[in-house]
C-alpha positions in Angstrom: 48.2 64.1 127.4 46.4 67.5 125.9 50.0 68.3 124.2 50.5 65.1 122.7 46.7 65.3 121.4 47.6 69.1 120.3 50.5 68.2 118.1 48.1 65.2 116.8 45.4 67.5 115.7 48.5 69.7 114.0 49.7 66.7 112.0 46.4 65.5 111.2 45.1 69.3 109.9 48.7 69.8 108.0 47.6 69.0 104.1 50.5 70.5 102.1 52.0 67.3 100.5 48.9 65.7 99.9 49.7 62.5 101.9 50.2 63.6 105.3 50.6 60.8 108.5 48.5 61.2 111.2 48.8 58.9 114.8 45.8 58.5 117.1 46.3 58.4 121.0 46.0 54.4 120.7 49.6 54.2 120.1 49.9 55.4 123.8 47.8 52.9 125.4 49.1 49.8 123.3 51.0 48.4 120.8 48.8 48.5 118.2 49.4 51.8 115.9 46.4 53.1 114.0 47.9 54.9 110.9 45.6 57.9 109.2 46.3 58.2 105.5 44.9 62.4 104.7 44.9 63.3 101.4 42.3 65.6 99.8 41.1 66.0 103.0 39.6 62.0 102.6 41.0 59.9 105.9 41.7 56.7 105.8 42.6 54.6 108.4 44.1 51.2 108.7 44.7 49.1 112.1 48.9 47.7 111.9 48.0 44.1 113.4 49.7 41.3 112.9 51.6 40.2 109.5 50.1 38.9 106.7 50.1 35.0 106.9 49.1 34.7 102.9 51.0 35.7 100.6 49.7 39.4 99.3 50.9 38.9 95.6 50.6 35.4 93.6 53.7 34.3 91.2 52.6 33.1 87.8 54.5 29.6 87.2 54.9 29.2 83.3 54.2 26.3 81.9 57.2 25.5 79.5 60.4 23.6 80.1 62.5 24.6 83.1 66.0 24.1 82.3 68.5 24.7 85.4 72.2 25.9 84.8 73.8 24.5 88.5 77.9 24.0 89.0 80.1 25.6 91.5 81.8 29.3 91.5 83.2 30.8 88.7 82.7 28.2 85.9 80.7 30.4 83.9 77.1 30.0 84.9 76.0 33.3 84.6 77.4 33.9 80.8 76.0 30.5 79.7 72.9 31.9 81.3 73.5 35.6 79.6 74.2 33.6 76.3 71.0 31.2 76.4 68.6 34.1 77.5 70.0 36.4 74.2 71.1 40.0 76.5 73.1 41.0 79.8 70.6 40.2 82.4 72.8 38.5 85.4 76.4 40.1 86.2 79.1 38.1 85.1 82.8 39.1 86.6 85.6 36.9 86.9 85.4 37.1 91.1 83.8 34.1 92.4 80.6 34.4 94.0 79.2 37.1 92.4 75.8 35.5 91.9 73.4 35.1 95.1 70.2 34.9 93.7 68.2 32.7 91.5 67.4 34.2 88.3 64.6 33.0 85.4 64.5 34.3 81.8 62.7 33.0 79.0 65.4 31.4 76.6 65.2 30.8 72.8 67.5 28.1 70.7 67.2 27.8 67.3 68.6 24.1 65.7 69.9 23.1 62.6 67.9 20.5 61.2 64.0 20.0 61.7 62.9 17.2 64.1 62.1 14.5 61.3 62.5 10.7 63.2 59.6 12.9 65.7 57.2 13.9 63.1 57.4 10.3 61.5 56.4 8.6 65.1 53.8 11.5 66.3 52.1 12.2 63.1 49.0 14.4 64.8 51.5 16.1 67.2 53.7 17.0 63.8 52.6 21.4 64.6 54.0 21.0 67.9 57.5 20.3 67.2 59.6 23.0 65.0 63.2 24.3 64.4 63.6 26.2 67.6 63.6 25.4 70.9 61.6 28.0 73.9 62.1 27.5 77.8 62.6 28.9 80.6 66.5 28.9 82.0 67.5 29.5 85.5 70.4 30.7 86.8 71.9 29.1 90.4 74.5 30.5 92.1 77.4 28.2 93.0 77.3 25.3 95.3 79.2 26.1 97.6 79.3 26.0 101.6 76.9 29.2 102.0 74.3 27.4 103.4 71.5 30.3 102.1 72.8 29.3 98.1 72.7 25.6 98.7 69.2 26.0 100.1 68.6 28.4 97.3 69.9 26.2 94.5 67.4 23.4 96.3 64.1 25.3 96.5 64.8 26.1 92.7 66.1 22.5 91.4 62.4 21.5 92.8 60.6 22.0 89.7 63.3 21.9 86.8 62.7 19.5 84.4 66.8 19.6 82.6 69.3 20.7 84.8 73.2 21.6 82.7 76.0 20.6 85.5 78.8 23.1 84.1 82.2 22.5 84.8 85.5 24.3 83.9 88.1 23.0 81.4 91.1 24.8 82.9 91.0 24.1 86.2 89.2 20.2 85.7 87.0 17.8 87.7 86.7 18.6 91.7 84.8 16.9 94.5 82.3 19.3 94.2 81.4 18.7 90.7 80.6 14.8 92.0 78.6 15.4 94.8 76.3 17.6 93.0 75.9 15.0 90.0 75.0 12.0 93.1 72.5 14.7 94.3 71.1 15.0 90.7 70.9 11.3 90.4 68.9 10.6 93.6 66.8 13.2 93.0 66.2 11.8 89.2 66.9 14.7 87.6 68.0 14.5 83.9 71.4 16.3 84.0 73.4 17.4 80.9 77.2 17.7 81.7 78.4 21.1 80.1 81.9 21.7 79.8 82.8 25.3 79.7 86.4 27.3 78.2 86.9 25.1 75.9 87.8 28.1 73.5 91.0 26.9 72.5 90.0 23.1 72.1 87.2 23.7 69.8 89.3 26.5 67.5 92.0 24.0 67.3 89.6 20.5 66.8 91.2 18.9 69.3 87.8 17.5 70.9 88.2 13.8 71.0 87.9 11.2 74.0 91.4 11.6 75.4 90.9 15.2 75.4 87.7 15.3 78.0 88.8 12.0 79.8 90.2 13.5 82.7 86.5 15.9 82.9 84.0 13.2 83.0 82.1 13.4 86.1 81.1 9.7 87.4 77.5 8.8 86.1 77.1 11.6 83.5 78.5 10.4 80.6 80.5 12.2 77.9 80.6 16.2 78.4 80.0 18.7 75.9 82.0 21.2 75.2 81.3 24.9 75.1 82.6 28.5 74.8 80.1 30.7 76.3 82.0 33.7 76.8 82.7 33.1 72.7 79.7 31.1 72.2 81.0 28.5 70.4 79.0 24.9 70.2 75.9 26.4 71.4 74.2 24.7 68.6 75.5 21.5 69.9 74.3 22.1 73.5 70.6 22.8 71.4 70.5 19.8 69.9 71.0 17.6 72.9 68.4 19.8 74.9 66.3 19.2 71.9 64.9 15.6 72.5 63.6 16.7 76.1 62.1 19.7 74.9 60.1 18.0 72.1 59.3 15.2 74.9 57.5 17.9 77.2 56.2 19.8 74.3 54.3 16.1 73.2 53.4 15.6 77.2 51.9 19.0 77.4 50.1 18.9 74.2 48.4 15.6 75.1 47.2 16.8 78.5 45.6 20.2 77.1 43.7 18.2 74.3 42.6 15.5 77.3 41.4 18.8 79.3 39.3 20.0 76.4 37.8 16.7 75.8 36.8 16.9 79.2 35.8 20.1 79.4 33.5 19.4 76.4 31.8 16.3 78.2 31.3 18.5 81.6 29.6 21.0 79.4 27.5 18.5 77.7 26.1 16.5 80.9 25.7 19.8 82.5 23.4 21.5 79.6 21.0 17.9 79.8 20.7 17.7 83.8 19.4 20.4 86.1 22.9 21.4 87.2 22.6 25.2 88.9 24.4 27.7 87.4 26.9 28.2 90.3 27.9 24.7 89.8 28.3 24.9 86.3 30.7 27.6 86.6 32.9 25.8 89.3 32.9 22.5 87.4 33.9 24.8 84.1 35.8 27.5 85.7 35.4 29.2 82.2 35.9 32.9 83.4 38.5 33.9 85.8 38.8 37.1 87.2 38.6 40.4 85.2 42.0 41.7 84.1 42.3 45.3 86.1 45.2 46.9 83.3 43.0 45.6 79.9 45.8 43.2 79.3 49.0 45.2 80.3 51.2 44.5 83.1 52.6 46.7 85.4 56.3 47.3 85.9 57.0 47.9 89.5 60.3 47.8 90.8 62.0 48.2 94.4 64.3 50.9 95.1 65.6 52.2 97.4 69.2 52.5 99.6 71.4 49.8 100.8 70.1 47.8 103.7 66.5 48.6 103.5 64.9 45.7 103.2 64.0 45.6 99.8 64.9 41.6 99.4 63.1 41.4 102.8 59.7 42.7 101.2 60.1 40.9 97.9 60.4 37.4 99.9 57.2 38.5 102.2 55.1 39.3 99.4 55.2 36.1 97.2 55.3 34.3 100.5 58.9 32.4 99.2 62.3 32.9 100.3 63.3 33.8 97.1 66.0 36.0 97.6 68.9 35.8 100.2 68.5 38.7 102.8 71.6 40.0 105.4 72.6 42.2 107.7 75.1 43.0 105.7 74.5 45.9 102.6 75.4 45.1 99.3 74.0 41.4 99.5 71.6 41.6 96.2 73.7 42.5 93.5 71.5 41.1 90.7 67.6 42.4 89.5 65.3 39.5 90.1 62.6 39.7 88.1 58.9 37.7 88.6 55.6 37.7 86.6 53.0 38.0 89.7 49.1 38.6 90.0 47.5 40.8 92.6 44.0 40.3 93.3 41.2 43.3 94.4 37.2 43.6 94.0 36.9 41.0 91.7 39.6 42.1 88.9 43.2 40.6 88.9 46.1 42.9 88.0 49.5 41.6 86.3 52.8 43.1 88.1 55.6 42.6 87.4 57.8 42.7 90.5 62.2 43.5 90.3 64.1 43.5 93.7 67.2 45.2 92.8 70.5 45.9 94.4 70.9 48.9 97.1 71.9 52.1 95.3 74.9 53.9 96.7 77.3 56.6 96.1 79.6 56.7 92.8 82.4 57.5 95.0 81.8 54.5 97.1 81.7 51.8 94.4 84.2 53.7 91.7 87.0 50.9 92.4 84.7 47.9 92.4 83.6 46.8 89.3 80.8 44.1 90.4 79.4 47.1 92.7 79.5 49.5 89.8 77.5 46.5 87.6 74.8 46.7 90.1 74.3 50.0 90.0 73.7 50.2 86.4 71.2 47.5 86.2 69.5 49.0 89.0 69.4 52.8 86.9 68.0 50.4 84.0 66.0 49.1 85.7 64.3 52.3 87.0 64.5 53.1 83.4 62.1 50.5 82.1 59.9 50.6 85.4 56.1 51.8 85.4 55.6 52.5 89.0 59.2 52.4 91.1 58.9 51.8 95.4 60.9 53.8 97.1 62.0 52.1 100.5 63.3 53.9 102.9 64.3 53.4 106.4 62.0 54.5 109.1 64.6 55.2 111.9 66.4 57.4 109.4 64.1 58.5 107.0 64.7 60.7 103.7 68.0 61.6 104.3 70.2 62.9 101.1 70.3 60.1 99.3 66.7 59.4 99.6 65.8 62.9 98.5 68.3 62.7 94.9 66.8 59.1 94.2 63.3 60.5 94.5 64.4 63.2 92.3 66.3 61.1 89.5 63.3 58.7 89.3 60.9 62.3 89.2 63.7 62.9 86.2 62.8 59.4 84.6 59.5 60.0 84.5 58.2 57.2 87.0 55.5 57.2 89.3 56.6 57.3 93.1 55.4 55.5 96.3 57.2 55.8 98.9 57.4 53.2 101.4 58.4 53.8 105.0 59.9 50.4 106.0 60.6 49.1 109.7 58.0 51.2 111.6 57.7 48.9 113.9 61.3 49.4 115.1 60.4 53.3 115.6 60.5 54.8 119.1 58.7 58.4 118.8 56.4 57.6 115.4 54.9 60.9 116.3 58.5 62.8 115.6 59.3 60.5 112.4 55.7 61.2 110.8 56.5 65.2 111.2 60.0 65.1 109.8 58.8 63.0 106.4 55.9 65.5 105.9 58.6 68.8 106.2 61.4 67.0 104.2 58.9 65.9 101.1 57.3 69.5 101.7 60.6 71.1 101.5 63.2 69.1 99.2 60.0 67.5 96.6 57.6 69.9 95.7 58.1 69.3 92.2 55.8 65.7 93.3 52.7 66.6 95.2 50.5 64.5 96.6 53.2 61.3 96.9 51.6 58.3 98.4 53.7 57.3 101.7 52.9 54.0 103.4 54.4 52.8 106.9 54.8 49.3 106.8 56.7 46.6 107.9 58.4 43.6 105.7 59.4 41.8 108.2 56.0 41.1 110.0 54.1 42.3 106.9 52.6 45.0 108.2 50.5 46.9 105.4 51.8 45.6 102.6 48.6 45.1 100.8 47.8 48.6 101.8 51.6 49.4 99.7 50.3 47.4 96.6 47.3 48.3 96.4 48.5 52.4 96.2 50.9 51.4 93.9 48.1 50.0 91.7 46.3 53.3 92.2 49.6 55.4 91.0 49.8 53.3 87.7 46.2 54.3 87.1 46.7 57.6 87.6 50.4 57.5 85.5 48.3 55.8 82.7 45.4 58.4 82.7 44.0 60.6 79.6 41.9 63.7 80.5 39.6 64.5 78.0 40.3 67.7 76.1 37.2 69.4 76.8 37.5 69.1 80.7 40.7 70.4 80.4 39.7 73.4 78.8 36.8 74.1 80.8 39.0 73.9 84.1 41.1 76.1 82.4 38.8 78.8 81.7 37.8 78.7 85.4 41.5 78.9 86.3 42.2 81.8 84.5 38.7 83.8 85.7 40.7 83.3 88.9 43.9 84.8 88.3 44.7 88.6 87.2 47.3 87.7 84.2 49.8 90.8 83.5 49.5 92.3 80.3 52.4 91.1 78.6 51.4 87.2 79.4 50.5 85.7 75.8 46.6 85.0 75.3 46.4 81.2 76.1 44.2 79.8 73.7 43.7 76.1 75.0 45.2 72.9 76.4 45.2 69.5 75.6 47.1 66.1 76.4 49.7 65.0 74.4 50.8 62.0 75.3 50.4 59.3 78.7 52.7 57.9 81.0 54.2 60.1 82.4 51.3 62.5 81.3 52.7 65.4 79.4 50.2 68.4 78.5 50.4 71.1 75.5 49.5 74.7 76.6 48.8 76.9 72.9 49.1 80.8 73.1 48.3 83.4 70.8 50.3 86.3 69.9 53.6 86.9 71.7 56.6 84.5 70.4 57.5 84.8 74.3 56.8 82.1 76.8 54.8 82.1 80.0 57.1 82.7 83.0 58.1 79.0 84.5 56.5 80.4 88.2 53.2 80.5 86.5 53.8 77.0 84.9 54.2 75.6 88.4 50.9 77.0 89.5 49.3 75.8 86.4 50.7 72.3 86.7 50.0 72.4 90.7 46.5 73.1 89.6 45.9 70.7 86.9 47.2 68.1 89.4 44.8 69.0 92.2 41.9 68.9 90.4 42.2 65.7 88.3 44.1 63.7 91.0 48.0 63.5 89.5 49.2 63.1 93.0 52.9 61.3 93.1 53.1 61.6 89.5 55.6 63.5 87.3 53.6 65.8 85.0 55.4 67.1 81.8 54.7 70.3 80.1 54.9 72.1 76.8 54.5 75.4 75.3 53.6 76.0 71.6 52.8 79.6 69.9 50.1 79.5 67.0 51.9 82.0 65.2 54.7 79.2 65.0 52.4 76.6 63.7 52.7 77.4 60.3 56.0 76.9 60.4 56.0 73.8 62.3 56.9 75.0 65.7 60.3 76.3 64.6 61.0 80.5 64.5 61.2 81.7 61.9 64.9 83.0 60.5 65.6 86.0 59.1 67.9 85.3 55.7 70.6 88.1 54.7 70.2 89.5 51.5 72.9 88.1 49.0 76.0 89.9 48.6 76.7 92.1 45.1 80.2 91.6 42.7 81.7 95.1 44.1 80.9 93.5 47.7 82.4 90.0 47.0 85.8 91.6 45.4 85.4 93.7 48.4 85.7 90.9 51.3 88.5 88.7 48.9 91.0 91.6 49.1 90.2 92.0 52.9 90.7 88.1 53.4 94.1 88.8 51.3 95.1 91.5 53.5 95.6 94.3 50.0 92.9 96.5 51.8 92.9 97.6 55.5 89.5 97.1 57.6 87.7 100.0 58.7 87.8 101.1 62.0 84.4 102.9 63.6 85.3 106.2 64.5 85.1 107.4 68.1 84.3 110.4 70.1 87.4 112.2 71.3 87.6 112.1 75.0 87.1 114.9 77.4 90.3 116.7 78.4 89.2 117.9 81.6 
């Protein structure tokens, strides 16, 4: 017992990362693990009960028209749904079933003609309707025995108000395409039927009746045909979408102007009777919580290795089962993307969340081509992240790979979190906390102070605890230090170190830019700059002291003898050459005169 609370005390007093992990003696009496968060010599401890039986982040439903693209493998859901949302957000390959989650983008159609036979019957409602069409498409994947899609392809046909049943010209009607249009009817779901490759019918006009006879699908009436991988007759498909977007638009319209008329009567009967003001504000519910980012939303994306649990987590947090999770890796193969809220003291922040596929090694997924699709929206979608999650197995945590996609998202420029996932399965927690405090010590110095969080998805173990340090290492990605506490650490700094001689005299520092922050370090005199070991210190320094920790710090150099010239050195011009010179160097190039040879010393004979 006194070596276990030896080697306790040894973790616990270890501060070199900044975030060090730290297990009480509890964990040997029960099952209940007390984790102890050090950094900056500040502990924090959190009890690991039971899961979380709310959900810790909130999705934000938007209210617009919800159209649903649904039809069975390989008919060309995905590129209708690539063509409607206007960019290459879901994979599209010729493989069936290469879509297994839902996806939701915000679509934009533009029409033809203006919507006149509605402005004539809804006169007051005439700003509402215009000559584009906005809503919100959903991609499905393909109905077909996978239980986990059907169920999918349910939760999501829940609150669609269109649904486009999309069928394939080439290969024509099947069971499958009438089973789903019954399901559609009981469930009185308007349904357009789409019917897609039909790239050689529509260049060669050959869309009449007979043509589509043998496509109709029983109960949906004449199909429309389309070309989405050439997008042709998309403006069709628009104006037959039109009439039940102008029809919610109208219904929408109606019910916000009946909520401000009552609104405006609740305030009016309030302000005459003796009302208290806590009831006022619950009948008005006039402010909501303050926004924590002044408007912005945060970008935070999951990352991490195959078989992780990243889809795991993402399901646990919005408290849905919104995307399918397996034993087996590779499952998520598409970034799902989701507008949520998180709330904390009284302010509400805006994230939003991306699952994305398991990352793995080129050499691995060379030969695939849906595998190597994946992996490039997942590097883009690192790219365009704020604060990126890095999940990593707790039984086998930062191995190789872990370290070089810490280090490529340190390249990027992202803020870091690193979440230990599946403590709960670990035997010796003691061991595990030790080896992730060497290996971040050891292989990611360049990132002091990272923010690691054990946690479980599956039982939601400290997940709040995850987003709310996530929330804390945006704040800190998104800080300005003012330039005159800048400079005045910096002439402390420097009373502290003995500088050599031939350093350059640092004149002062300032910040430059945000996100990642990237600082400007002006010298005087020598056109040579400070060694990169001093640098490190420096940036070390500036990171301790105004609490960087877990985020990538950039940093410049600029001489003020340069500035003149706008940061470039200056380049030394060669005189011009004289006629005697020129008529010189012509009859060299002609080969009329020999070049001169420098002449040597004549070796020693000895």
């Amino acid at each position: 017992m006194l070596s276990v609370v030896k080697r306790i005390s040894t973790l616990q007093k270890c501060s070199r990362v900044g975030v060090s992990l730290g297990l009480c003696t509890q964990t040997i009496r029960n099952k209940n693990t007390k984790v102890a968060f050090v950094r900056d010599n500040r502990v924090k401890s959190q009890k690991l009960q039971g899961g979380h039986s709310e959900p810790v982040l909130t999705v934000q439903k938007k209210s617009s028209l919800r159209v649903a693209i649904i039809g069975r493998p390989n008919v060309g859901k995905s590129t209708l749904f690539n063509v409607l949302a206007g960019g290459y957000h879901a994979i599209a390959d010729k493989t069936s079933g290469v879509t297994r989650d839902c996806q939701e983008m915000d679509a934009e159609l533009k029409l033809r003609y203006h919507g006149e036979h509605l402005v004539k019957k809804y006169d007051i409602y005439s700003d509402v309707i215009g000559n584009k069409i906005e809503f919100v498409v959903v991609d499905t994947p393909g109905a077909d025995n996978i239980d986990k899609m059907i169920l999918q392809t349910e939760n999501s046909l829940q609150s669609v108000h269109l649904a486009l049943l999309v069928t394939d010209y080439k290969s024509g009607s099947h069971d499958w395409d009438h089973r789903i249009a019954q399901y559609l009817i009981k469930r009185n779901i308007p349904t357009i039927h789409v019917l897609n490759k039909c790239d050689k019918v529509l260049s060669m006009d050959l869309s009449d009746e007979e043509t589509f006879r043998r496509h109709i699908v029983n109960g949906m009436g004449k199909p429309i045909p389309i070309s989405a991988d050439h997008k042709l007759n998309i403006a069709e498909l628009a104006r037959v979408i039109h009439p039940y977007y102008s029809a919610y638009k109208l219904k929408s319209s109606m019910l916000e102007r009946i909520e401000q008329k009552t609104n405006q009567k609740i305030e009016s009967t309030t302000k005459k009777s003796n009302v208290n003001k806590s009831r006022r504000s619950q009948l008005l519910s006039k402010k909501s919580a303050k926004k924590g980012f002044e408007g912005d939303t945060m970008r935070l994306a999951l990352i991490g290795r195959a078989n992780v649990g990243k889809s795991t987590m993402l399901n646990k947090l919005i408290g849905e089962e919104r995307c399918v999770v397996s034993n087996v890796p590779g499952t998520t193969r598409d970034t799902i993307e989701m507008t949520t809220t998180y709330a904390q003291n009284d302010k509400s922040y805006r994230i939003l969340l991306a699952d994305t596929a398991g990352i793995r090694n080129k050499k691995h997924i060379h030969d695939d081509r849906v595998q190597t699709l994946s992996h490039e929206d997942t590097m883009r979608t690192i790219k365009y992240a704020n604060v990126v999650c890095l999940l990593v197995d707790a039984q086998e945590p930062l191995n190789s790979d872990d370290i070089d996609i810490a280090r490529m998202i340190e390249h990027e420029g992202r803020a870091i979190v690193i979440a230990a996932n599946k403590w709960d399965a670990v035997q010796d927690p003691y061991v595990i906390a030790q080896r992730i405090e060497e290996t971040i010590h050891n292989a990611l110095s360049q990132i002091k102070g990272l923010s690691v969080v054990v946690c479980s998805a599956l039982t939601g173990k400290n997940l709040s605890m995850l987003i709310r340090k996530c929330v804390d290492c945006y704040s800190r990605w998104d800080t300005r230090i003012p330039t005159g506490k800048l400079n005045a650490f910096m002439e402390k700094y420097l009373t502290t170190q003995s500088l050599p001689a031939y350093f350059p005299k640092i004149q002062y520092v300032t910040q430059v830019d945000t996100r990642p922050p990237k600082f400007a370090l002006f010298f005087k005199g020598r056109e040579t700059e400070l060694p990169s070991q001093f640098e490190r210190q420096l940036l070390n320094a500036i990171r301790e002291e105004f609490d960087l920790g877990g985020v990538p710090i950039r940093f410049i150099q600029k001489s003020r003898n340069l500035m003149a010239n706008g940061g470039v050195k200056p380049v030394m011009k060669k005189p011009p050459m004289g006629r005697l010179q020129r008529k010189k160097r012509k009859l060299m190039r002609e080969g009329k005169i020999k070049r001169r040879r420098p002449k040597t010393a004549p070796a020693n004979k000895d």
